[in-house]
N, C-alpha and C positions, 0 to 999 in steps of 0.2 A: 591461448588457442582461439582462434577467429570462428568465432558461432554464426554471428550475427553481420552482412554486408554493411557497409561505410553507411548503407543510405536509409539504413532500420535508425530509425528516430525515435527515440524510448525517452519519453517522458516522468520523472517520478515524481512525486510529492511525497511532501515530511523527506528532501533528500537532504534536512542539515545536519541530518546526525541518526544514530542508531538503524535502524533496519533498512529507510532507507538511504541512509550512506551508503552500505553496506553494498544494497542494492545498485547505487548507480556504479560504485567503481565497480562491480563485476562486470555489468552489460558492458562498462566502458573499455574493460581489460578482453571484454570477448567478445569487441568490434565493434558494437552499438555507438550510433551519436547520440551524447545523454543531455537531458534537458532536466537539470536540477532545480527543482521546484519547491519554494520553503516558503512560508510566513515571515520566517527570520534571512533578512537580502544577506547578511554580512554570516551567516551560520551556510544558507546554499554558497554561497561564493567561496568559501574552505572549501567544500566539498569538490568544487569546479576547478578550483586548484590542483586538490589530491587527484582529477581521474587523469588515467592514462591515456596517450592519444592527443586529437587535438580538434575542432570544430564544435566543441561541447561550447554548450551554453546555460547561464541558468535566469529564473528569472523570481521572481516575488508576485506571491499571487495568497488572496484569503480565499480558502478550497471551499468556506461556507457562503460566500456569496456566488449567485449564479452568476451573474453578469460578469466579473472578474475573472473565473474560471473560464468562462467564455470566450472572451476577450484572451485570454493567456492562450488557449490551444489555437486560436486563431492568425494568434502571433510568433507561434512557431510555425504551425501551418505555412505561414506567409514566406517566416525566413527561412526553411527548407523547400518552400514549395511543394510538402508533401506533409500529412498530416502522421503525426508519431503512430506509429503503426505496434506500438508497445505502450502502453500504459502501466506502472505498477502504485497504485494507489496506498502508501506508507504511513500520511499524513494521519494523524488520531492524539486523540487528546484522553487523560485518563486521571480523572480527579475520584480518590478512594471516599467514602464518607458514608454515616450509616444513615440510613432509610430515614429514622428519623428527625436527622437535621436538613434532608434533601430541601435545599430553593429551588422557586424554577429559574431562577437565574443560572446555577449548577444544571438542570437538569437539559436547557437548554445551549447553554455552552458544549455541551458535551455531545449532545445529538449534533448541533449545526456542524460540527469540524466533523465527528466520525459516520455521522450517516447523510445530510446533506452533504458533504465536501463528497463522499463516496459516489451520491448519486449524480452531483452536478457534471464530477469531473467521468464518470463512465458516458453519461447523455453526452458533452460535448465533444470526445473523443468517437464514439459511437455516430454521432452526425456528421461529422469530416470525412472518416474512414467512408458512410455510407454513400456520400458526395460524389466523393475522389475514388468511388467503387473499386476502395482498398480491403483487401483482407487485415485483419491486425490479431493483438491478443493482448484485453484487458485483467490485470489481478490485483484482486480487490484484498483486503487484511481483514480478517474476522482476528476471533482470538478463543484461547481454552476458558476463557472466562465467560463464556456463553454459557458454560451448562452450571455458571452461578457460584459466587463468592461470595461471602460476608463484604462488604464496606463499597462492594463492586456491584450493588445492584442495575444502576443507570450504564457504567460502562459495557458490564454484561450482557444488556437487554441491547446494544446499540450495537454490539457485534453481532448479537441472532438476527438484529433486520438486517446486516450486510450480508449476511449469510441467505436468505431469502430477497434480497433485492437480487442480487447476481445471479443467486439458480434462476430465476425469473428473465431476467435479461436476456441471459444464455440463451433461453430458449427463444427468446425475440430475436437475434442479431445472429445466431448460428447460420438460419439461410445464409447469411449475406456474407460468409464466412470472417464473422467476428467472434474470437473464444474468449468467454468469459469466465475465471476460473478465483478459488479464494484459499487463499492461505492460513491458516488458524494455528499461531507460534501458541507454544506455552509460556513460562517465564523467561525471558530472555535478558540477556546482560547489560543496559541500557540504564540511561538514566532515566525513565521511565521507575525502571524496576525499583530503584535507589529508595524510590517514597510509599515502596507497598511497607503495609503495618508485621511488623513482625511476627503475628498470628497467621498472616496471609504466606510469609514466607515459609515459616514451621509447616501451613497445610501442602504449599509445595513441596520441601526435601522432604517429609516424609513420606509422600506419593508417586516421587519419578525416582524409577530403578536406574537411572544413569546419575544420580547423588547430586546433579547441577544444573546451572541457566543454563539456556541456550545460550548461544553465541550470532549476535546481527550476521555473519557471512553467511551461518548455517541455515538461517533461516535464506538470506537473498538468493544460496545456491537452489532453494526448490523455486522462487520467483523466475529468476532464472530460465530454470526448465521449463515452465509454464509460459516463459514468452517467445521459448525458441520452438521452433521447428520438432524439436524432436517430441515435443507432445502435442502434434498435429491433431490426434482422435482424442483431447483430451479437453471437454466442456461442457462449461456445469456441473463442475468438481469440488469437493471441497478437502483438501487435508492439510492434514495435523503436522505442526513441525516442533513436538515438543515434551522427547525424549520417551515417549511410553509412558507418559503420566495415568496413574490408575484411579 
């Protein structure tokens, strides 16, 4: 079903695989032109394969470096002529370890992909739109691991500032009708999940009354909503896509 017009230009990162995979062939199957965005060229390039339709494109971009991200939406910008009026920010990195082995080489790996790539890529999407005095709708990835896990203290702590960068945004770019909204998946099915510690996994199924991971569509279907229309009054949001976890 056609959600979204030929000329919504939905940009994601992290689209080589899991959520936002996930994510692009949805927008893509409901009308979106998608612009698959990975670190990994020949992992987005599957992905630009798999989507339905056709004018998709992807490209290779490091979401922690400002300048490159820059450079990337500029060069979609260019070749649509219209700046992606859809953002879904997918891209994160998640390295498990306990507190006391943390490097800052760990600690800052993990900040530059999930909270720099987060802010670079919301600012340069945020400045086109503002430009091209386009409305759009940016959704950022927090996670259920915000409110703290053994072995996940740095990844933890790097979703509650995505969580507080975006409500903050929100409320800067709202005037200018840009909505900024966050997704916060539980465990989800991914290979991501594959390298959580088996204690971590235990504190999962014991706590979510639906007995399993999520699934990447299920989560892309609430992204989804948040980039279409139909959650027009919806910014500066944050929820949960992850099963009832108690």
């Amino acid at each position: 079903m056609a959600v979204f017009q030929k000329n919504a230009i939905a940009l994601v990162t992290g689209a080589g695989s899991g959520i936002g995979r996930a994510t692009s062939q949805l927008l893509a199957s409901q009308g979106a032109t998608v612009v698959a965005a990975d670190i990994n060229k020949k992992a987005a390039e599957e992905t630009l394969r798999s989507l339905s339709g056709k004018d998709h494109m992807c490209i290779q971009v490091d979401v922690s470096k400002r300048d490159a991200v820059g450079a990337a939406v500029a060069e979609v910008t260019k070749k649509f002529s219209s700046p992606p009026i859809i953002a879904a920010n997918c891209a994160g990195l998640m390295l498990h370890q306990s507190l006391q082995d943390l490097t800052e080489e760990t600690y800052n790996k993990i900040f530059n992909v999930n909270v720099k790539g987060t802010v670079w890529m919301t600012q340069a999407v945020c400045r086109e739109l503002v430009a091209a005095k386009k409305r759009g709708s940016i959704i950022n990835i927090s996670s259920m691991a915000r409110h703290g896990y053994p072995y996940l203290t740095i990844y933890g702590a790097t979703k509650g500032a995505i969580e507080v960068f975006s409500i903050s945004a929100a409320k800067e770019f709202g005037p200018q009708g840009i909505r900024i909204n966050v997704v916060a998946p539980g465990f989800t099915d991914t290979a991501m999940m594959l390298s959580f510690p088996e204690e971590l996994k235990k504190v999962y199924s014991d706590s979510n009354p639906l007995n399993r991971p999520g699934k990447p569509e299920e989560i892309a279907e609430v992204i989804a909503f948040l980039a279409s229309d139909r959650s027009s009054y919806v910014n500066g949001s944050f929820m949960y896509v992850h099963g009832g976890h108690l």
